[in-house]
C-alpha positions in Angstrom: 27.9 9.1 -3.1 25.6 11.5 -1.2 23.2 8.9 0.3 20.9 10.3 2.7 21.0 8.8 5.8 17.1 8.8 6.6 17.5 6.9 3.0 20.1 4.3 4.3 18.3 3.1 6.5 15.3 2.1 4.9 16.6 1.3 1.6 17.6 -2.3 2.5 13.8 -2.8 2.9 12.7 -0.9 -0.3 15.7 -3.0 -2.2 14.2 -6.4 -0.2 10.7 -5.8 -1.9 10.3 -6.4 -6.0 11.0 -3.2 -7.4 7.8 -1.6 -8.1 6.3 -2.8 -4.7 9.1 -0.3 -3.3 8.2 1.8 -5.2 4.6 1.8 -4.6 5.7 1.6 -1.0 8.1 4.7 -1.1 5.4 6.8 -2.2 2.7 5.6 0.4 4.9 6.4 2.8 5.6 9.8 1.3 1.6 10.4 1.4 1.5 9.3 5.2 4.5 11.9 6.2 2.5 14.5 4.1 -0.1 14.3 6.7 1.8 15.4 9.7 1.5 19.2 10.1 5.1 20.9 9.0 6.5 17.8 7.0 6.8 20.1 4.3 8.5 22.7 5.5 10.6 20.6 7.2 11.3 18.4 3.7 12.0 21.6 2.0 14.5 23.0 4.9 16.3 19.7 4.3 16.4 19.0 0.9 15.4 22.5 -1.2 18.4 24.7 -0.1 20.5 25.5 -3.4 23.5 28.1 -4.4 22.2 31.1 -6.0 24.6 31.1 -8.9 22.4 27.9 -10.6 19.4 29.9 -12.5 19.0 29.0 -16.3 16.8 30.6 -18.3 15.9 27.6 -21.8 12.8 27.4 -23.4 11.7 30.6 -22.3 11.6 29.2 -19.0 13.1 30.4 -16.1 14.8 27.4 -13.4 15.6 28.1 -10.6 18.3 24.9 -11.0 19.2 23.0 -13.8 18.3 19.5 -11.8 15.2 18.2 -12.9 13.1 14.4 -12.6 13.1 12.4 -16.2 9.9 11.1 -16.9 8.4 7.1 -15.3 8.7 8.1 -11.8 5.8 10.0 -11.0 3.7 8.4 -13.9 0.2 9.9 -12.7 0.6 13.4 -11.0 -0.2 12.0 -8.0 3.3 12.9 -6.3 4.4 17.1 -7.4 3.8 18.1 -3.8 6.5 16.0 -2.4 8.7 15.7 -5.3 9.1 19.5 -5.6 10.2 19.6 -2.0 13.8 17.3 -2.6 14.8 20.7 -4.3 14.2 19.6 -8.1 14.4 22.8 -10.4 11.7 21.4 -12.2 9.6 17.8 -12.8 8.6 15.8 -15.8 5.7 14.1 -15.3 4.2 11.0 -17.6 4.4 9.5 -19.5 0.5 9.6 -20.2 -1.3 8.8 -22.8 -5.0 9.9 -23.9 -6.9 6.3 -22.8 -5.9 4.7 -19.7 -3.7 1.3 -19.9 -2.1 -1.2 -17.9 1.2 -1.5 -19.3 3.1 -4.7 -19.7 2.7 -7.7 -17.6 4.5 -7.9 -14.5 7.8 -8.4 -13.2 8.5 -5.4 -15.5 11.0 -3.5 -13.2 14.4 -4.9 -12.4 17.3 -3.4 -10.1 20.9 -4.1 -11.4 22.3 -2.7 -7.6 26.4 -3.5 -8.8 25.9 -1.5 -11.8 24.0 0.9 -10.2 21.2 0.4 -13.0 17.2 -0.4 -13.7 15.9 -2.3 -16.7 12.2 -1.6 -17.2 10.0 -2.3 -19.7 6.9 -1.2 -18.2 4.6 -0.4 -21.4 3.0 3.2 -20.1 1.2 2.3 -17.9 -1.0 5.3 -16.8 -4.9 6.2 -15.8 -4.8 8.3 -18.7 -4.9 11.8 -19.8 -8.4 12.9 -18.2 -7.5 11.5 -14.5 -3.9 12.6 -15.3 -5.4 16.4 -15.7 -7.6 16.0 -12.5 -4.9 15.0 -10.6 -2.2 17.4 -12.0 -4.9 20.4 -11.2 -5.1 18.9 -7.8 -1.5 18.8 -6.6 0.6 21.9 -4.7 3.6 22.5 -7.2 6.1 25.0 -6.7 8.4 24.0 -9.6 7.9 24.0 -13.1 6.3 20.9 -14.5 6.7 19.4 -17.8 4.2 16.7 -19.4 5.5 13.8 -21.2 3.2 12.4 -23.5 2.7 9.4 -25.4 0.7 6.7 -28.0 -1.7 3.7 -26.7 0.0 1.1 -26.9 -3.6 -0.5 -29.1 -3.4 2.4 -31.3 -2.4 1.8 -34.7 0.9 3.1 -36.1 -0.5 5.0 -38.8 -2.6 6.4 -36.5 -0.1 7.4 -34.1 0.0 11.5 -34.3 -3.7 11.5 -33.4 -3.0 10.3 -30.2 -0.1 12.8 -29.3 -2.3 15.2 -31.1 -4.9 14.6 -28.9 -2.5 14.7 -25.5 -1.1 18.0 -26.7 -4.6 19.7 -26.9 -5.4 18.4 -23.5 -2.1 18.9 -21.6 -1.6 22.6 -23.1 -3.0 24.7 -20.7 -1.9 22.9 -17.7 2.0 22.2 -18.6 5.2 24.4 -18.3 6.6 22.6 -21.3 5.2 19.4 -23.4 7.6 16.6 -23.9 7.1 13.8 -26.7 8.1 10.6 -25.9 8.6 8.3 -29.5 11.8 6.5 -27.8 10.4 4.2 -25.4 11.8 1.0 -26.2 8.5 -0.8 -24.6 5.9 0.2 -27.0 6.2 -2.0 -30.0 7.4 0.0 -33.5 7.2 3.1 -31.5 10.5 4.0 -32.0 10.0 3.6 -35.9 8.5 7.5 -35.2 12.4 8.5 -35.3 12.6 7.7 -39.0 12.7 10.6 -41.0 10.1 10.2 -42.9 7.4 9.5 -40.3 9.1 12.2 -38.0 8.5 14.8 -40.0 4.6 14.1 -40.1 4.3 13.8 -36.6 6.3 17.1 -36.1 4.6 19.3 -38.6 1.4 18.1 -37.4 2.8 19.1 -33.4 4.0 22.3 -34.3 1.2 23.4 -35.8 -1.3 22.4 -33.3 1.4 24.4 -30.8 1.4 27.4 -32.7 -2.7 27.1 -32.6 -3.2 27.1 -29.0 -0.5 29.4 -28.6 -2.8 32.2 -30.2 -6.0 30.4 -29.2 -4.6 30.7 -25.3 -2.9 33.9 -25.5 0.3 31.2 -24.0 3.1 29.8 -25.6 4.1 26.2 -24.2 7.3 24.8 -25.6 7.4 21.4 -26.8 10.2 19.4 -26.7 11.5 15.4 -28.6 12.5 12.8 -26.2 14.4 11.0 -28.5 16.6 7.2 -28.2 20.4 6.4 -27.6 20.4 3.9 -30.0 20.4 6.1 -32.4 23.7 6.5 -35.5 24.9 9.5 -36.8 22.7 9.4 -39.6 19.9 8.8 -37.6 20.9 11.3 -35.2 21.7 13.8 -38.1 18.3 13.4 -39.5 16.4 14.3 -36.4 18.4 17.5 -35.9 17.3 18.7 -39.2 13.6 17.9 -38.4 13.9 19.6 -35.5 15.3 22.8 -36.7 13.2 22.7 -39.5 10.1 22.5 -37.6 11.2 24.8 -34.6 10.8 22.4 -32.0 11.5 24.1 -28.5 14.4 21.4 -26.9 15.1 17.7 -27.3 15.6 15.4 -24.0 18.6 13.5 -25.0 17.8 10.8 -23.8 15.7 7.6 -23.3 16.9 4.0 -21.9 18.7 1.8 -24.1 17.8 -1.6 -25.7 21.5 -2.6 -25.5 23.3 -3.5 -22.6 27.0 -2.0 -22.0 29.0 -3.3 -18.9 26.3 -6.0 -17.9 28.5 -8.8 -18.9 27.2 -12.0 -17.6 24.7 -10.5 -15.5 21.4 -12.9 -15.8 19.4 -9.6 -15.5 20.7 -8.5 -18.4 18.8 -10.9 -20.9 15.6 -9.3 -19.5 13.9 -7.1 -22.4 13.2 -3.7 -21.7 15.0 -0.2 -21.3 18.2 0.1 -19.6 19.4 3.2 -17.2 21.7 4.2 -14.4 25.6 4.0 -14.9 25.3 2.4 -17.8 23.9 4.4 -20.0 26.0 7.2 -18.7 29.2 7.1 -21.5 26.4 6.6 -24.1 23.9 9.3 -23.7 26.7 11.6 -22.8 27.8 10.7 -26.9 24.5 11.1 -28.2 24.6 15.1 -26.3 27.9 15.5 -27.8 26.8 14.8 -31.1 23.5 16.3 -31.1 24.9 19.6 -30.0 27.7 19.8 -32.6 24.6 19.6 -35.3 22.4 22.3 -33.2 24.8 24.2 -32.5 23.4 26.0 -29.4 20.1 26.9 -31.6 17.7 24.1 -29.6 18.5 23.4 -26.0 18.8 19.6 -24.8 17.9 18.4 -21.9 20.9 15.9 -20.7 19.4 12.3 -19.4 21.2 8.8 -18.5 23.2 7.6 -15.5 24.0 10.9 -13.6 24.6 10.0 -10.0 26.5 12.9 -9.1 27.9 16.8 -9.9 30.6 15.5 -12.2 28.5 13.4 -14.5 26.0 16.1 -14.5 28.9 18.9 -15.3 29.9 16.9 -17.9 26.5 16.3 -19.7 26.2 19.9 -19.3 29.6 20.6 -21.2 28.9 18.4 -23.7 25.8 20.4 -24.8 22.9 20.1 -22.6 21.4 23.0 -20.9 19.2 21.3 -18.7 19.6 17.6 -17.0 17.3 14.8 -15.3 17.8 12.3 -13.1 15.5 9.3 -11.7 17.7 5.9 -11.3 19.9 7.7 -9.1 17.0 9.1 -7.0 16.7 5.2 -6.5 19.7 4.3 -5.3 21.1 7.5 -3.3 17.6 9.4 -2.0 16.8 12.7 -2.5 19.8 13.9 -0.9 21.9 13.5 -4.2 19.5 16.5 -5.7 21.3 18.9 -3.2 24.7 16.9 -3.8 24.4 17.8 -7.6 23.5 21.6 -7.5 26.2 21.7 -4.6 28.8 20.3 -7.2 27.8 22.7 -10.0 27.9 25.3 -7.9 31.5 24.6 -6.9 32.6 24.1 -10.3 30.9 27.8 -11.2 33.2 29.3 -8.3 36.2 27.6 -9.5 35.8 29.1 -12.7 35.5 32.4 -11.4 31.9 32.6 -12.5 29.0 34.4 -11.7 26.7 32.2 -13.5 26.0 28.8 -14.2 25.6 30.1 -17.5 28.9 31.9 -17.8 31.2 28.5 -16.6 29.4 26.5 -19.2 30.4 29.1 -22.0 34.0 29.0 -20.2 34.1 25.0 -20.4 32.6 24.6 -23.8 34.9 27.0 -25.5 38.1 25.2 -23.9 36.9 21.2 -24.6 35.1 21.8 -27.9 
């Protein structure tokens, strides 16, 4: 593992406190470096140093790497400045949702360190979409940034594309891309958006809003379905249709898991709430798999769930996913294991005798599919 060693050293601390006071801690302390003349320059000299050979082009987006930061870390814009400096090729903020809200009630983090894992059930908690915007306008960013949006968690079900309606409108001319979050596994019936019939309300209604601002703004932001693990084939099947159907821009493949593979005994592991990290790994790598085979290369996914390192992120990335995301393994390794990831891919791109990112993945997809 590429641990920093800066990292090392205080992470015995950060691990000593309850997880979101670390947290909470790890980003104060951020904010207090940010205040010394040439900490940023000196972050990005460290940490934002990538191969050449990693631009992708999805969405109509150009990255400059295909590392990016899932969703639940930086909840509130409050942290682009800093988090673009570890070298991320782009960050998805959120998720956020039009009223502010508290979340769950706490403990509502736990650390699984032996499994390398999180379980959170932390409810969206967020100030909500108008201090969201204030702060997101605020903040230096020199990556692309992507919005993930969401319901309250008081808002009825059947009144559930409002509120995404009315985060779309209000995110759209401030977001690189818009992701939809219906897979949270801590927002009661939320996930009941993946059935088909309620899915393909929610995304007609998005895509037309899209397609409204798009002319309205003279800008076309893509949108793209953050969708659940715990998903079957049918299930999964279902929401590739939609998604083709309606022309949605990319799915994020995916979201934490209610279930809990190669726990075992662990007493964390009754805990309720969403689990990632190296668990999760095997699973949403399946889910990419399978999605991919029904898309077919005609919607990019973004690859999500217990990648620590180059080789989990290569294989996400043969199995069909064009784009990745990390953020438990930001917690246990630092931002070092950013640069250890584009390093990897980029090693893999010169053993295949590859100019491109791009060009391996073909290579590698053609010979395991």
């Amino acid at each position: 593992m590429a641990t920093c060693a800066s990292y090392r050293l205080i992470r015995p601390l950060l691990f000593w406190l309850p997880a979101e006071t670390s947290h909470q801690l790890t980003f104060l302390l951020l904010r207090l470096l940010y205040r010394l003349p040439g900490a940023d320059a000196l972050t990005r000299a460290i940490y934002s140093r990538h191969p050449t050979s990693l631009p992708v082009s999805v969405m109509g987006l150009d990255f400059p790497n295909p590392v990016g930061l899932a969703a639940g870390l930086d909840k509130n814009a409050e942290h682009i400045r800093s988090l673009s400096d570890f070298g991320f090729g782009f960050l998805e903020l959120g998720t956020v949702t039009p009223r502010p809200q508290p979340g769950n009630q706490k403990p509502r983090l736990f650390r699984l360190p032996r499994q390398s894992a999180l379980i959170n059930r932390m409810g969206f908690n967020n100030v909500g979409i108008e201090r969201f915007i204030l702060n997101l306008t605020r903040e230096d960013r020199s990556c692309l940034v992507g919005v993930n949006i969401g319901k309250n968690r008081d808002t009825p079900m059947e009144q559930a594309a409002d509120d995404y309606l009315a985060a779309l409108r209000t995110v759209y001319p401030h977001a690189d891309y818009i992701a939809v979050n219906i897979s949270s596994p801590n927002t009661t019936g939320l996930r009941d958006l993946q059935n088909e019939e309620n899915l393909n309300d929610l995304l007609r209604r998005l895509k037309a809003e899209q397609m409204t601002y798009a002319e309205k703004t003279a800008r076309y932001v893509p949108i793209a379905l953050k969708i659940a693990p715990d998903l079957d084939d049918s299930q999964l099947a279902a929401i590739a249709r939609q998604v083709l159907e309606h022309k949605f821009d990319a799915v994020i493949a995916t979201n934490t898991t209610i279930t809990r593979p190669g726990l075992g005994s662990d007493p964390l592991a009754r805990q309720s709430g969403g689990l990632s990290g190296r668990p999760l790994k095997t699973l949403s790598t399946e889910i990419i798999r399978k999605l991919y085979g029904h898309l077919q290369g005609n919607v990019p996914i973004i690859g999500v769930g217990g990648i620590e390192n180059a080789q989990d992120a290569w294989d996400k990335l043969v199995a069909g996913a064009d784009l990745i995301q990390i953020y438990t393994a930001l917690i246990y390794e630092g931002p070092c294991v950013v640069k250890a990831i584009t390093r990897g891919l980029s090693e893999r791109v010169q053993a295949a005798g590859k100019a491109t990112l791009t060009e391996a993945l073909e290579q590698a997809r053609a010979t395991h599919n």
